[in-house]
C-alpha positions in Angstrom: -6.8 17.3 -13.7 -3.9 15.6 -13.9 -3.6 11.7 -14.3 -1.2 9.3 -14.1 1.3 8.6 -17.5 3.3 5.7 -16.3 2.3 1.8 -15.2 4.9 0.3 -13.0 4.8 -3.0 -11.6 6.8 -4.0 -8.6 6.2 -7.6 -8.7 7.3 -8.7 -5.0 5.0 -11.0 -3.2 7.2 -12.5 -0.4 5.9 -9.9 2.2 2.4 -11.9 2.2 1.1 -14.7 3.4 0.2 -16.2 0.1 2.1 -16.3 -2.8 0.5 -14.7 -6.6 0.2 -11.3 -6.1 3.3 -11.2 -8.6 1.2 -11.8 -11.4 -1.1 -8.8 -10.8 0.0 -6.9 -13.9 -0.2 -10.1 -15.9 -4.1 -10.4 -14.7 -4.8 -7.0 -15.1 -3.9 -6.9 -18.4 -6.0 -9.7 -19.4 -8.9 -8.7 -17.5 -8.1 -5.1 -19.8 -7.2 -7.0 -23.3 -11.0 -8.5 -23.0 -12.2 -4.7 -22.9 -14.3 -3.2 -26.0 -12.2 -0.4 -25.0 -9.0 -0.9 -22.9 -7.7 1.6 -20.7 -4.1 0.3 -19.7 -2.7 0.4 -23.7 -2.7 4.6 -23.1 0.2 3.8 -20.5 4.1 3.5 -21.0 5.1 0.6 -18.9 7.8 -0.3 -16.6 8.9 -3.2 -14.4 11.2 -2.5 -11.5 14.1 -4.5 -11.7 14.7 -4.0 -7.8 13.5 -7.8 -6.9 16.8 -9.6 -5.7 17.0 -12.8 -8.0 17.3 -15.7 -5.4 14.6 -16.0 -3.1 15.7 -18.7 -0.5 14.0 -19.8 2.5 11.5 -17.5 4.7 15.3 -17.3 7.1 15.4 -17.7 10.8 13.3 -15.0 11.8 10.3 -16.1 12.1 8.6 -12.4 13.5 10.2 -10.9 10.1 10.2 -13.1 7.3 12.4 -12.5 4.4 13.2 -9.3 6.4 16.9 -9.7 4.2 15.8 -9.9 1.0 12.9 -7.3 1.8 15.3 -4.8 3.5 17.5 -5.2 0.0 14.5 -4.9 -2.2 13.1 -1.4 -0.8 16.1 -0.3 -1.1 16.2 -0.7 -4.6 12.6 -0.1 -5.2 13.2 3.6 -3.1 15.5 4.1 -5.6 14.0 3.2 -8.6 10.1 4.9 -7.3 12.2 8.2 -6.7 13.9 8.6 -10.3 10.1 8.2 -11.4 8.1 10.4 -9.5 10.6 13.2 -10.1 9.6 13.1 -13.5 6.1 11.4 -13.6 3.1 10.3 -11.6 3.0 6.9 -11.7 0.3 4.3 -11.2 2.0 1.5 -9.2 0.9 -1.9 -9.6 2.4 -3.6 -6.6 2.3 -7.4 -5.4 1.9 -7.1 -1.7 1.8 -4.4 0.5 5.4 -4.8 1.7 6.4 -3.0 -1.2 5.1 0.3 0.0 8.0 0.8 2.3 10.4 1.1 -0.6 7.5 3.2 -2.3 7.3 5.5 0.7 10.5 6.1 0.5 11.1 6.9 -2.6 8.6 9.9 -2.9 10.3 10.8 0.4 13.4 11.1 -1.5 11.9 12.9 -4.9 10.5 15.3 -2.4 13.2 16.2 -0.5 13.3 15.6 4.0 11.4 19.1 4.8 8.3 18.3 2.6 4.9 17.4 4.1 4.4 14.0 2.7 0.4 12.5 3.3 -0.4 9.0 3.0 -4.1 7.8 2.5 -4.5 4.4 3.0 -7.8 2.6 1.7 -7.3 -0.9 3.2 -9.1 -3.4 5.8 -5.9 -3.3 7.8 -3.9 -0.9 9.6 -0.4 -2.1 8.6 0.4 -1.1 12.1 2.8 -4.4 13.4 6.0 -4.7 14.2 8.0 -7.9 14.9 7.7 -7.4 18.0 4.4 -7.7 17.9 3.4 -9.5 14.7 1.3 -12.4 14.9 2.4 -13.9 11.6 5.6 -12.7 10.7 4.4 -11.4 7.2 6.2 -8.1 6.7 3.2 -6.8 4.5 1.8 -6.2 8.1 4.6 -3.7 9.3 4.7 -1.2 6.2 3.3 1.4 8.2 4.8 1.3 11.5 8.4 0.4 9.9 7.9 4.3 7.4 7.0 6.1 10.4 10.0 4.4 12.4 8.2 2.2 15.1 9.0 -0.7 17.4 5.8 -0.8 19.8 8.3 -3.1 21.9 6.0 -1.5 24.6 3.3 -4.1 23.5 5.5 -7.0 22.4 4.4 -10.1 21.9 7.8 -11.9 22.3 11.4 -10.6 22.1 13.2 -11.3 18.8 16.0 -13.0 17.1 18.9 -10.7 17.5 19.7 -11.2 13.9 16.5 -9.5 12.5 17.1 -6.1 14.3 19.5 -4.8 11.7 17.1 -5.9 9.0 14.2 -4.2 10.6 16.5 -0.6 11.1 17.2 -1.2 7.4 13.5 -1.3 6.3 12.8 1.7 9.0 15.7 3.5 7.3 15.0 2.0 4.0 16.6 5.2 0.7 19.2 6.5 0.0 19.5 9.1 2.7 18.4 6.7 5.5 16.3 9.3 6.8 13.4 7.3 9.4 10.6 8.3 9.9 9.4 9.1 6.4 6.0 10.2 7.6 4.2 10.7 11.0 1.0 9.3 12.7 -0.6 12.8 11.7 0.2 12.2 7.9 -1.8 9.3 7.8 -5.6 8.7 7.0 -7.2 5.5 6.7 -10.7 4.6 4.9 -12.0 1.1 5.3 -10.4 0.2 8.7 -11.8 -3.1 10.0 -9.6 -5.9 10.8 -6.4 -5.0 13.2 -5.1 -6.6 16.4 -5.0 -4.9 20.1 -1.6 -3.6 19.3 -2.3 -2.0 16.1 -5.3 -0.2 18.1 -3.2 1.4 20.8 -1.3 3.2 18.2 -4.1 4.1 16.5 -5.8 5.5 19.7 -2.5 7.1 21.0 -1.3 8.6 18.3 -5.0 9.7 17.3 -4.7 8.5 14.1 -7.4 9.7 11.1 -9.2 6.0 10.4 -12.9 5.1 9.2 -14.2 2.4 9.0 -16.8 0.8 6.9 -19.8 1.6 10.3 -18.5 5.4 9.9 -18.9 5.2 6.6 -22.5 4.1 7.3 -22.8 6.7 10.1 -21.6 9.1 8.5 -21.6 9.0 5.0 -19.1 8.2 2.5 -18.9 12.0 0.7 -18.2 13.3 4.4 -15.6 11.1 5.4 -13.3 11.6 1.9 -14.1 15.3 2.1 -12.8 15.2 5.2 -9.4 13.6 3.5 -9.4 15.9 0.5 -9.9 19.1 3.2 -7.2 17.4 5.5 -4.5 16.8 2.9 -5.2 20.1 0.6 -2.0 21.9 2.0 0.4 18.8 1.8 3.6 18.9 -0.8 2.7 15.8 -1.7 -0.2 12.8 -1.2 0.2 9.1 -1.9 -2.8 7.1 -2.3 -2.4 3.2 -1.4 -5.6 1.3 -2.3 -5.5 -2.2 -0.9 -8.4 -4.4 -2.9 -9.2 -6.0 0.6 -10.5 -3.0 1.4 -13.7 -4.1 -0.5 -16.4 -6.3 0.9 -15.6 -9.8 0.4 -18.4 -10.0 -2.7 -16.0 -8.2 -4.2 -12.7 -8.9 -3.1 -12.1 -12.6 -3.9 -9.2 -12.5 -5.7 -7.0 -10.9 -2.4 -4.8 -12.6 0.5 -7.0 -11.6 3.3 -10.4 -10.8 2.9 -12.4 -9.0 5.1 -16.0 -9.5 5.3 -18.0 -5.7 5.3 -16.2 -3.9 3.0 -16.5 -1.1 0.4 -18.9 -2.3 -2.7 -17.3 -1.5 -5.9 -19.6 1.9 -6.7 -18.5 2.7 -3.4 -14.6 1.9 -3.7 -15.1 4.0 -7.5 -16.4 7.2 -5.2 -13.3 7.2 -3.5 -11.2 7.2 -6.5 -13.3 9.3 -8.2 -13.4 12.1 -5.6 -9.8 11.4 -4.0 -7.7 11.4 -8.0 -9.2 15.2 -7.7 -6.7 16.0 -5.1 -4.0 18.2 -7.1 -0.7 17.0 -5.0 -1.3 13.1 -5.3 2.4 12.1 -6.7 1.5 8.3 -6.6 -1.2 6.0 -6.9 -1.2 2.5 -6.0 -3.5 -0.5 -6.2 -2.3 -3.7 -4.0 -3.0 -7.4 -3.5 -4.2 -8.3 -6.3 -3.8 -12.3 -6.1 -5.4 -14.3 -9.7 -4.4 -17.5 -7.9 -6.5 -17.1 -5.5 -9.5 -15.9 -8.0 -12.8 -16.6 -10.2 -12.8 -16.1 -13.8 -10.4 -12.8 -12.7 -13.1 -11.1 -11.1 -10.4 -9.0 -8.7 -8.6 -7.7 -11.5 -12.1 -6.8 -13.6 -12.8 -4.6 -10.4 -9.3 -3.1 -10.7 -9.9 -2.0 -14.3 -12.7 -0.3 -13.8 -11.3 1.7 -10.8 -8.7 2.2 -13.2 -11.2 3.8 -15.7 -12.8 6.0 -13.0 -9.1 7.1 -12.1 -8.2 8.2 -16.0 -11.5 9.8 -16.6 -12.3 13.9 -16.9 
């Protein structure tokens, strides 16, 4: 089986509400470093050097903020995620989920345009808004809808500032080869699904898209549903995994942005690593919104490790 021989951090946090999640990596390796036996010194390390160097103000654009230096920053992360991938399988580290759109996009372009690319996404949120119909603004909220290319202007909330459209294109067409969308609705399969808006749910429900939630995992088991992923995605080119630590119950997940009450406990969340790190074509796996400043004695990133360890094991 093979596991992953490279940690990269992308250390971007300006897609989230609350600001830390930069510092996962730092907290992670102390959380490790207090180990009898670490597992993060049996990785070569890299920080992408993508994240532009003057942050500014949130801009104008209050349905899309940062969307400038975001747009510029995927870019460079597409870039930097591809060069990788083509020659590794990386364990990503990322700040806030923002950064998947320049993640996405960069196995899109290791793979090439005419590959079956999957995504499973292990997260309390659907990731589904736009900013047309964002209720905060926060771009880690859109990474989804803006890699498979959509507006939903259908269910806007409001019309928006002229001078965030070309931003938005630019994160829809975000790589080199500006190719939108970089996945479909059908490529998608979501585990933990609780917390999304009315907007989020007509995609979801009109596009049929794969999600469980934590009362199908109840109903039906949790084996079931991430057999059904591993069956689902068997036949893909390739498979990126995107575990979002508020996808665990709130016991859990204290060191995260957004919380959400009834969510995976952590023998639960190591199942899913456990049985989805089996699937041969995974070419990148991430762990998200990890956020020490908003933690207890580093409990988020203790959790983290030990997925970590379930990940690299036989």
């Amino acid at each position: 089986m093979k596991k992953p021989d490279i940690l990269v951090s992308v250390p971007s946090d300006i897609g989230a509400q609350r600001m830390g999640t930069s510092l996962a990596v730092d907290a992670l390796l102390v959380a490790d470093a207090e180990r009898a036996q670490p597992v993060l010194k049996q990785f070569s390390k890299k920080t992408l050097s993508s994240f532009p160097e003057k942050r500014g103000e949130t801009g104008p654009y209050v349905q899309g903020k940062y969307a400038k230096l975001l747009s510029e920053l995927n870019n460079n992360t597409a870039k930097e995620i591809s060069a990788i991938v083509k020659k590794q399988y990386p364990l990503v580290i990322s700040g806030d989920h923002s950064n998947a759109i320049g993640i996405m996009a960069g196995i899109r372009e290791a793979i090439g345009a005419d590959k079956k690319l999957g995504v499973i996404w292990v997260d309390a949120h659907a990731d589904l808004h736009t900013p047309y119909t964002t209720p905060s603004g926060n771009l880690h909220g859109m990474s989804l809808s803006a890699s498979m290319g959509y507006d939903n202007i259908e269910l806007s909330r409001s019309t928006i500032d002229a001078g965030l459209k070309p931003f938005w294109e630019e994160l829809k067409h975000c790589g080199a080869s500006r190719l939108t969308p970089k996945i479909g609705p059908e490529d998608i399969f979501f585990i933990g699904l609780r917390d999304f808006e009315i907007q989020e749910y007509h995609l979801i429900r009109d596009y049929k898209l794969n999600h469980y939630s934590p009362y199908d995992v109840k109903a039906k088991g949790l084996t079931y549903i991430l057999d059904q992923a591993v069956t689902y995605f068997a036949d893909y080119d390739a498979v990126y995994v995107s575990f979002d630590v508020d996808v665990l119950d709130t016991s859990v997940s204290t060191g995260t942005g957004t919380p959400v009450y009834n969510g995976l406990l952590l023998p639960e969340a190591k199942q899913v690593v456990d049985t989805l790190k089996r699937l041969k074509n995974i070419r990148l796996w991430e762990f998200t919104e990890i956020n020490p400043l908003l933690d207890n004695n580093n409990s988020m990133s203790k959790a983290v490790i030990e997925l970590i360890d379930v990940l690299m094991e036989d």
